[in-house]
C-alpha positions in Angstrom: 22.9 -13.3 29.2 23.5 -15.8 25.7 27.4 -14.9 25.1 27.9 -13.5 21.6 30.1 -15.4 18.9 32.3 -13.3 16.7 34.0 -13.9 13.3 36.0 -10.9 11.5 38.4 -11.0 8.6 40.7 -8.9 6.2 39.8 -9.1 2.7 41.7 -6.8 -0.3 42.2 -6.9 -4.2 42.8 -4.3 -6.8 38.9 -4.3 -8.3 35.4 -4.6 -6.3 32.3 -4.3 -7.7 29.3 -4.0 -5.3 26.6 -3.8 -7.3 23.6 -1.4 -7.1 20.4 -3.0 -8.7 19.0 0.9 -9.6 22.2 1.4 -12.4 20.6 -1.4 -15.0 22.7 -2.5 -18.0 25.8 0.2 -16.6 26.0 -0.9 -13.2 27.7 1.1 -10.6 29.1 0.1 -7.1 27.7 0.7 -3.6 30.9 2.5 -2.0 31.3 -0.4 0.2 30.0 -4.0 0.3 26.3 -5.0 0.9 25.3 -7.6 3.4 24.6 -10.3 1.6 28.3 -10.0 0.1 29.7 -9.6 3.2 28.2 -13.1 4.3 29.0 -14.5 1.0 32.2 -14.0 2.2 32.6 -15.3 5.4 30.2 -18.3 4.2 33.1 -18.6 1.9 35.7 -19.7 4.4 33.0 -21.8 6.0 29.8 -23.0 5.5 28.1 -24.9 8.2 24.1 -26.0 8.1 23.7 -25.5 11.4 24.8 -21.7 12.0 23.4 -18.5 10.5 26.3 -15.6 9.7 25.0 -12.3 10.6 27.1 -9.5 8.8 27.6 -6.6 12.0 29.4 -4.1 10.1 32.3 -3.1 7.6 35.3 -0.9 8.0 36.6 0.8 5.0 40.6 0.8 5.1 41.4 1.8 1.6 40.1 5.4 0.1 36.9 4.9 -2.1 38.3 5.0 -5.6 36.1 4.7 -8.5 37.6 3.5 -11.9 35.4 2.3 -15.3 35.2 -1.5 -16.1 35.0 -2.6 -19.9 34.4 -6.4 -20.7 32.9 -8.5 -23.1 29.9 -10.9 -22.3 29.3 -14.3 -23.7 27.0 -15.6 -21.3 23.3 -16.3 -21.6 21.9 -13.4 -20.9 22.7 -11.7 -24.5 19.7 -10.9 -26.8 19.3 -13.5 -28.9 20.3 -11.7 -32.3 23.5 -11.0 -30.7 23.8 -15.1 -29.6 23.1 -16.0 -33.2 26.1 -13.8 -34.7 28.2 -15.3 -32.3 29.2 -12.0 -30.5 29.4 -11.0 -27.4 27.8 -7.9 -25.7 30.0 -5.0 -24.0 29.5 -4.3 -20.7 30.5 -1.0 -19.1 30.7 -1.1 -15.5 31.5 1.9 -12.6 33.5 -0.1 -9.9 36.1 0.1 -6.9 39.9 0.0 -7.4 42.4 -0.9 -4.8 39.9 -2.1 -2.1 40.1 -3.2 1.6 38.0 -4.0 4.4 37.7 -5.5 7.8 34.6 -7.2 8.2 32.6 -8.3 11.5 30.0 -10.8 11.5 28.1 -12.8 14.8 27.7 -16.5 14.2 24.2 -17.9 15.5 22.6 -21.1 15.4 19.7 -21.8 13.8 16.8 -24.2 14.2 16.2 -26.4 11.3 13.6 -29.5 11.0 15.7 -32.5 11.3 14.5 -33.7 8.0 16.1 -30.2 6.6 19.7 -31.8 8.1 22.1 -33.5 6.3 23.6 -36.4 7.7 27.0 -34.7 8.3 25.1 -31.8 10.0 23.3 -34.1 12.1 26.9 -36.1 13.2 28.0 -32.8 13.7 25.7 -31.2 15.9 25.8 -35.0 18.1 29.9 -34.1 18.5 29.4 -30.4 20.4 27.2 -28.9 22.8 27.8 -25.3 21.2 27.7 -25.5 17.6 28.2 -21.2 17.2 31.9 -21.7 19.5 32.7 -24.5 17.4 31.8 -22.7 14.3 34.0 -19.8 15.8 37.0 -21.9 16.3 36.8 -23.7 13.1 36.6 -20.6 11.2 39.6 -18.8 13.4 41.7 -21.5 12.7 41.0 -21.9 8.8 41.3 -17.9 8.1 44.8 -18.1 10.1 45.8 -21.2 7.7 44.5 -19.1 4.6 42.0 -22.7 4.0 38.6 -21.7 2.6 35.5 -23.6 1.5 35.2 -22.0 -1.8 37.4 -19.4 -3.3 36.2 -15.8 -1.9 35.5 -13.0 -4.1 34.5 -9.0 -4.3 31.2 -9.0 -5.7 31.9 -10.2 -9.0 33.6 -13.4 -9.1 36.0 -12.6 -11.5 37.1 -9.8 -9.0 39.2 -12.4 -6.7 41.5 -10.8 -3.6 45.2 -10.4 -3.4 44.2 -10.9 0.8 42.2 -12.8 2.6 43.2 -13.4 6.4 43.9 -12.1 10.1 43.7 -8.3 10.6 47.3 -6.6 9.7 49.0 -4.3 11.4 49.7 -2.5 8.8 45.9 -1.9 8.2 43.5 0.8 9.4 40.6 2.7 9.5 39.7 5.2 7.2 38.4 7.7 9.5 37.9 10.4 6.9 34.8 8.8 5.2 31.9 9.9 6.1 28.5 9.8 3.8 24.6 8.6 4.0 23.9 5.8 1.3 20.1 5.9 -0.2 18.4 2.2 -0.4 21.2 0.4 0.4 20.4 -3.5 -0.7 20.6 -6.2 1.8 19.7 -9.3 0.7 19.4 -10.8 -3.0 17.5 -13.9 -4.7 14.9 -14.2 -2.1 11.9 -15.8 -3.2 8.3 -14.1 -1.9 5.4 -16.2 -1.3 5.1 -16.3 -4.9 7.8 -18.0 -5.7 9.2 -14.9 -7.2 12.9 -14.1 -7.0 13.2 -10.2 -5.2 15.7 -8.3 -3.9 15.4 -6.9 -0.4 16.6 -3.5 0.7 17.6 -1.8 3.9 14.3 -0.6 6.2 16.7 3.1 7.0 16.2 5.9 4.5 20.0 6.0 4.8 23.0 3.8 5.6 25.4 5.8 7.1 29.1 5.4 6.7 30.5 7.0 9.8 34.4 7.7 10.5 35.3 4.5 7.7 32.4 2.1 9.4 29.3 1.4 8.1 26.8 -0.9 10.1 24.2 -3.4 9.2 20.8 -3.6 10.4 19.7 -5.7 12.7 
């Protein structure tokens, strides 16, 4: 039987913003993180070429608060009368307020051409027999030091954590939540055979959250 190597973290901040594609120009938050945030996150501490994160499952440990987000946007994205005034374009949001998880992921290597490999990957894989243990003991060891590979965030990136680390014990599960999700999505910016950028979405009519823990398919 291949032994299973698991990563799991702590993460909280006062706003989170899990976006639902469905809401359009007024977006509104999935209750609790999607899967490709969730390994945003843990890809966040540490990214590795050679190993695939695989999000298992999230445990709510904060009630699910919903609050109204105001800001003002100057990107690129504006229409381009407003870019030639100069002004930027409101954006009203639905999001999360005072936010915290535990989240579980499985670390598993993957199989790339060599020519796919960097040479730090390559000098790398040489150095250990088990690259998902070593991944697992890298990451342990940089979440316990608070170290990270790029700063993590919740869902938007201006919506940055107040924790990020071990499991406290002054944390736990919300047990009261209970509640079905409809077309939860999974993954984001995946390109079909088309070269077309899609979003993916959960094969289950509907995610459950059950007792504060929602899992990921598999």
């Amino acid at each position: 039987m291949t032994r299973r190597y698991e990563v799991s973290l702590e993460i909280s901040g006062p706003t989170a913003m899990w976006t639902r594609p469905d809401t359009g120009d007024a977006p509104v938050s999935y209750p609790a993180p999607t899967y490709s945030a969730v390994k945003g996150i843990f890809e966040s501490i540490l990214w590795i070429q050679a190993v695939e994160i695989v999000p298992v499952k999230v445990e709510i440990c904060s009630p699910i608060v919903f609050h109204t987000y105001v800001t003002n946007y100057g990107g690129p994205l504006r229409k381009s009368r407003i870019m030639k005034k100069g002004s930027s374009y409101q954006l009203l949001a639905t999001v999360l307020v005072n936010v915290c998880y535990r989240l579980h992921a499985e670390v598993q290597v993957v199989m790339r051409a060599e020519r796919l490999l960097s040479v730090r990957t390559k000098a790398w894989i040489a150095k250990t027999s088990n690259p998902a243990h070593a991944y697992q003991e890298i990451f342990e060891r940089r979440v316990a030091n608070g170290q990270c590979h790029s700063i993590p965030c919740l869902g938007w990136k201006e919506f940055v954590p107040d924790y990020v680390g071990l499991f406290r014990n002054c944390t736990s599960v919300q047990r009261d939540i209970n509640l079905a999700i409809p077309s939860m999505a999974s993954t984001v910016f995946l390109a079909d055979k088309a070269g077309r950028i899609t979003t993916t979405f959960t094969p289950k009519a509907n995610v459950q959250v059950s007792e504060g823990v929602l899992q990921y398919a598999q």
